[in-house]
N, C-alpha and C positions, 0 to 999 in steps of 0.2 A: 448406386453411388457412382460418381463419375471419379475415372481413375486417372482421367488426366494431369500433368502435372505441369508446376510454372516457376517460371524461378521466383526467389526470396521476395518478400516486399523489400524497399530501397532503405540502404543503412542509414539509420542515426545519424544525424553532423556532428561535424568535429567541431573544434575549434571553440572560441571565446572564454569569457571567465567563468571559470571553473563552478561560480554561484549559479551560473543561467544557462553553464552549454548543454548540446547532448550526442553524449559519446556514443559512437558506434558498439558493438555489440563484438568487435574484435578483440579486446581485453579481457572478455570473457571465454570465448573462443582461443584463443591462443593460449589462456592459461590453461584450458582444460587440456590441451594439447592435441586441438583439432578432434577430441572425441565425445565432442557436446554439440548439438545445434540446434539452432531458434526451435521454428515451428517442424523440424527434424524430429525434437525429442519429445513434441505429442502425437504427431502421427506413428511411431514405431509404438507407440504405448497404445491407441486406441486399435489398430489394427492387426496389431500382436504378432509382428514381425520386422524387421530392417530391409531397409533400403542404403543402397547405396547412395553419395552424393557428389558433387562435383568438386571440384579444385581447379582454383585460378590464382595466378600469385602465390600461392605458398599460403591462402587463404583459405579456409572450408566456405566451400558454399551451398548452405543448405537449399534444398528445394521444398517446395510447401504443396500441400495435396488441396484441390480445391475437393471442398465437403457438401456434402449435400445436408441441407434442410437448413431453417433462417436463422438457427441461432450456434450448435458446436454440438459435434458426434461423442458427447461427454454426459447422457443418458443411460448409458450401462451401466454395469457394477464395475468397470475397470478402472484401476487408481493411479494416477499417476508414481513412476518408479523413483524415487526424490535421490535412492541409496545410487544407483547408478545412472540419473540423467541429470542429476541437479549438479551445481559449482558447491562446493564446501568452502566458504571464507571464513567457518571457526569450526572446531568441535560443537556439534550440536547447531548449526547455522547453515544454512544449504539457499541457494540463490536459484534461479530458472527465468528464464524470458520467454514468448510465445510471441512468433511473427508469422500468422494465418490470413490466407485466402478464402473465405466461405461463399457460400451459397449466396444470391441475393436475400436481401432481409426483406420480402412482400409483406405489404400492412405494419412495415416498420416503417418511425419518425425516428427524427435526425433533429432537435431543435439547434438553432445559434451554429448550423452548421448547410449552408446554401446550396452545397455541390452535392448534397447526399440525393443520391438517387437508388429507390429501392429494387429497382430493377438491374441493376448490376453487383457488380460481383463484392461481398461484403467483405471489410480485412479487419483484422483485428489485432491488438498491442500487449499483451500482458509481462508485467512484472510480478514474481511472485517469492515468497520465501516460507520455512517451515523453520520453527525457534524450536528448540528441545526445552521444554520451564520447565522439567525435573532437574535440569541440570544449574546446581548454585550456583557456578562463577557466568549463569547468564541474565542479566540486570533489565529492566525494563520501566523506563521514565519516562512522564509525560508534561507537557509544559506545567509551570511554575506561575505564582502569584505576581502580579504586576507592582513595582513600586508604589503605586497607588491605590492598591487593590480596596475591594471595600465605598471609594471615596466614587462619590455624584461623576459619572463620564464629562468631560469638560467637552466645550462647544468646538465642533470641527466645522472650520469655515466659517459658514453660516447658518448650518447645522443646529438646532440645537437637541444634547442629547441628555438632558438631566433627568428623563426615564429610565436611564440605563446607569448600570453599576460598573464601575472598571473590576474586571476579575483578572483580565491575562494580556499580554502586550505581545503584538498581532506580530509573526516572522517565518520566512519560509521556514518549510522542512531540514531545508540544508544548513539553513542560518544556525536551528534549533540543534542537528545533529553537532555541526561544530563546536557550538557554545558546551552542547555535554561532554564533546569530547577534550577539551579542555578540563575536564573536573581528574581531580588525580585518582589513579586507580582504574577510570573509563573508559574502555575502548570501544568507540562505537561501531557499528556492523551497518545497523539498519537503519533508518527512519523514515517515517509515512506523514502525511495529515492527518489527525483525528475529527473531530467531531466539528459541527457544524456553529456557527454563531449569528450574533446579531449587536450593535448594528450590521449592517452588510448592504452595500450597493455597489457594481462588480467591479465601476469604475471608479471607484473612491477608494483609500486607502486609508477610512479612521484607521488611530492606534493603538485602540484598546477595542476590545471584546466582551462581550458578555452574552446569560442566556446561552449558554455552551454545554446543559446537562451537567453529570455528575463528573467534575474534575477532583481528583485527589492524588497528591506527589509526596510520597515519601511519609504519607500520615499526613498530611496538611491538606484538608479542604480547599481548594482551590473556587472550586463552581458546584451550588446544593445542586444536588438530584432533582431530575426532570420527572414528573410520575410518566407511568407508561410507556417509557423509553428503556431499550434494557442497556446495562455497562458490560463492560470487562472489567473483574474486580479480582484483583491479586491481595489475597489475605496473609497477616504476616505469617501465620503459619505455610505458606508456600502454596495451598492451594490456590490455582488460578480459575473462573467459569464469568459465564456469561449470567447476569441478574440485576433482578427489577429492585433498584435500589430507590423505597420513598425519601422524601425530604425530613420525616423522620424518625428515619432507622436509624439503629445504633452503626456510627463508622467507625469505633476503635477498634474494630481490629480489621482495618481497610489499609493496606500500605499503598498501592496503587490503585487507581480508578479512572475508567475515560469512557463516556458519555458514546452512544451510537444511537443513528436516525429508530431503525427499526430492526428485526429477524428479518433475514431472508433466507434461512435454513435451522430448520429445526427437528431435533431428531431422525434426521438425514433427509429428513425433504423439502424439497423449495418451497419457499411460502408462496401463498397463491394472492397476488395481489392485482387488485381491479384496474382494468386498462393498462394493465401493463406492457404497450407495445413502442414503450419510449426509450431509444437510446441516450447515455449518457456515459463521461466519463466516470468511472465508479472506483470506490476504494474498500475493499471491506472484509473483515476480519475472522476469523472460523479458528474451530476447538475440536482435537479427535476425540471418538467418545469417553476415551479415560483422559481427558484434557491433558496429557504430556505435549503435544505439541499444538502452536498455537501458527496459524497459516495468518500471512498477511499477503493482499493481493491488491494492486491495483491495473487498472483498465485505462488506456487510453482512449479518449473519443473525440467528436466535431472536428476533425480533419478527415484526409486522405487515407494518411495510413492506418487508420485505426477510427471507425465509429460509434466502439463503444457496445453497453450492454444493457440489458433492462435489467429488473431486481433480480427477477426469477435467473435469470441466465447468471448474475455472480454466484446467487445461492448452487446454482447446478457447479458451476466452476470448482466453486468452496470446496461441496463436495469431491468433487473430483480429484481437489488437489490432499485430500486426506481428511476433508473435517465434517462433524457429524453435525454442528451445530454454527452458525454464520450471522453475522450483523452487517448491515449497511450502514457505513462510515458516512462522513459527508463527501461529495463526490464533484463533478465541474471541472471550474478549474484550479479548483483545489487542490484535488488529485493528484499526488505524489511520491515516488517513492527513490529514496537517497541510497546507496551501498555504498561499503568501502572496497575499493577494486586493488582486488590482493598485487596484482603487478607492482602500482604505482602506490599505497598504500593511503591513498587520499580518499575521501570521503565525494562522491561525485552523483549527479542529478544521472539516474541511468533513464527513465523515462521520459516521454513530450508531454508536456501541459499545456491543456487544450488554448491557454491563452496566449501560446508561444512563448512563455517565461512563468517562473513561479508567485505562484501567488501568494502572498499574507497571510496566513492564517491564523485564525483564535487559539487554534489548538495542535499540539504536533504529539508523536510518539517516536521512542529512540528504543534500538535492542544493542544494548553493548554487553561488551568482555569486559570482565573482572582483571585487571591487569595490574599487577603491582608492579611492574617493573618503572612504570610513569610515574611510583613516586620520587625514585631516582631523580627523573627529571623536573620534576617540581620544586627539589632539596628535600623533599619530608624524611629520606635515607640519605645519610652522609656515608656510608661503608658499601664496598663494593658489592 
């Protein structure tokens, strides 16, 4: 292994509105109180020792270890340590970034992304988080029925789409997390994109979605079940897992449900899929084996700083980051994921999307806190 080392990949931008920026990884870092860092806190974990790092400004500056072999030194039995490397932004909610240097990616593609060259040195992006869902006061929602739902898609442009069903009305991540966080009682933490839709052409913006798998919000079917595709299904008795939900199975006692492409880890190991030497930006979601906690993870790809991953390499990640069993979300430039950054207590884009802004999406998912104190602000409590 080569034990050279380099400094950090190049921080995050600052600046713009709050719906499209992307915040540096300082906010994170300074709240931990400089004893967290990027790609710091998986090299001390796979090599099962600390290193020292640098300071500049009054700044941590992590340094990143370039790894050898094309995809991450995340093959062993070691797990990443979430209790002492991750940010806690609730009881039961723990946050982590990864900003790595790898090996070149040989006999890896790079599609929609020009500059990728497999002969040099590969970097990679990851946001990730671990939800405690034994724990009640932590909620889990996914996009909602369209005004329209049900009714003939109407013509976009010149489009015409009266194949298609309106199920859900198309909005970023961020759009989606706010809108929840607005409901009294909700404080939202996280939110990702879910599942995949259609229509879909990357530079068009229809406003409705469909063909999205199995959506269900709060007990209301959203989108039937896709055969063959498995979900996350949150039954109201509380248990959460991963399952092949037909179109018709009984869903009363389904309170949440959200559609994914395919497995990419199953009973702890990565699914073996054909030709798999294609990077992309990925998003996708994993279960420890007594399903208490639920890993959501996304990957940046098709730039500089980050080119992404194949199936197999989220499934190894998955694992990695605690989970026994893993789906591949939809991914692109879909691929998102929102936090609420305890400093500032605002709900903000911490990832880059590969389109250099967020995308529209059919479908989203939110992890908030139980808060009653927001009904105060609502009026729903008139007494102190």
């Amino acid at each position: 292994m080569n034990r050279e080392w380099h400094q950090r990949l190049p921080s995050r931008r600052q600046g713009g509105d709050e719906r499209n920026h992307f915040p540096t990884l300082g906010p994170i870092l300074s709240w931990a109180g400089g004893r967290v860092s990027v790609a710091f806190v998986l090299c001390c974990c796979l090599c099962g020792c600390a290193h020292e790092f640098r300071t500049g400004d009054g700044v941590p500056q992590p340094l990143t270890r370039t790894v050898a072999g094309t995809g991450t030194q995340i093959d062993g039995h070691r797990k990443f340590n979430w209790e002492k490397l991750a940010i806690p932004v609730a009881d039961g909610v723990r946050v982590c970034t990864f900003d790595l240097i790898l090996s070149p990616a040989i006999g890896m593609k790079c599609p929609e992304y020009d500059s990728f060259n497999e002969n040099a040195p590969r970097r990679l992006s990851i946001c990730a988080a671990r939800v405690d869902m034994s724990d009640a006061s932590i909620g889990l929602s996914v996009t909602g029925r369209a005004d329209l739902w049900g009714q003939t898609m109407p013509r976009y442009w010149l489009q015409k789409l009266d194949s298609y069903t309106v199920r859900t009305v198309r909005q970023t991540a961020l759009d989606f997390a706010l809108e929840e966080d607005d409901i009294p009682e909700r404080n939202v933490l996280i939110a990702c994109n879910a599942t995949g839709w259609r229509p879909f052409v990357s530079w068009q913006d229809h406003p409705y979605a469909d063909k999205l798998g199995l959506i269900i919000r709060e007990g209301v079917l959203v989108s039937p079940a896709s055969s063959r595709r498995p979900a996350l299904v949150k039954r109201r008795c509380g248990s959460v897992k991963f399952e092949y939900v037909e179109e018709n199975s009984d869903l009363s006692g389904i309170q949440t449900a959200v559609g994914a492409n395919l497995m990419c880890l199953a009973a702890g190991k990565p699914v073996d899929i054909a030709a798999d030497n294609v990077l992309h930006p990925r998003t996708g979601l994993g279960l420890c084996p007594d399903k208490r906690y639920l890993y959501i993870l996304v990957a940046d790809g098709r730039q500089n700083s980050s080119q992404g991953l194949t199936i197999s390499e989220l499934g190894k990640w998955l694992r990695y980051l605690g989970a026994w069993d893993g789906v591949n979300m939809d991914g692109g430039g879909s691929s998102t994921f929102v936090w609420k950054e305890p400093q500032s207590g605002k709900l903000r884009l911490l990832n880059r999307p590969s389109g250099g802004k967020q995308r529209r999406n059919g479908s989203n998912m939110a992890i908030w806190l139980t808060d009653i104190s927001k009904r105060r602000n609502h009026g729903i409590i008139s007494h102190p």
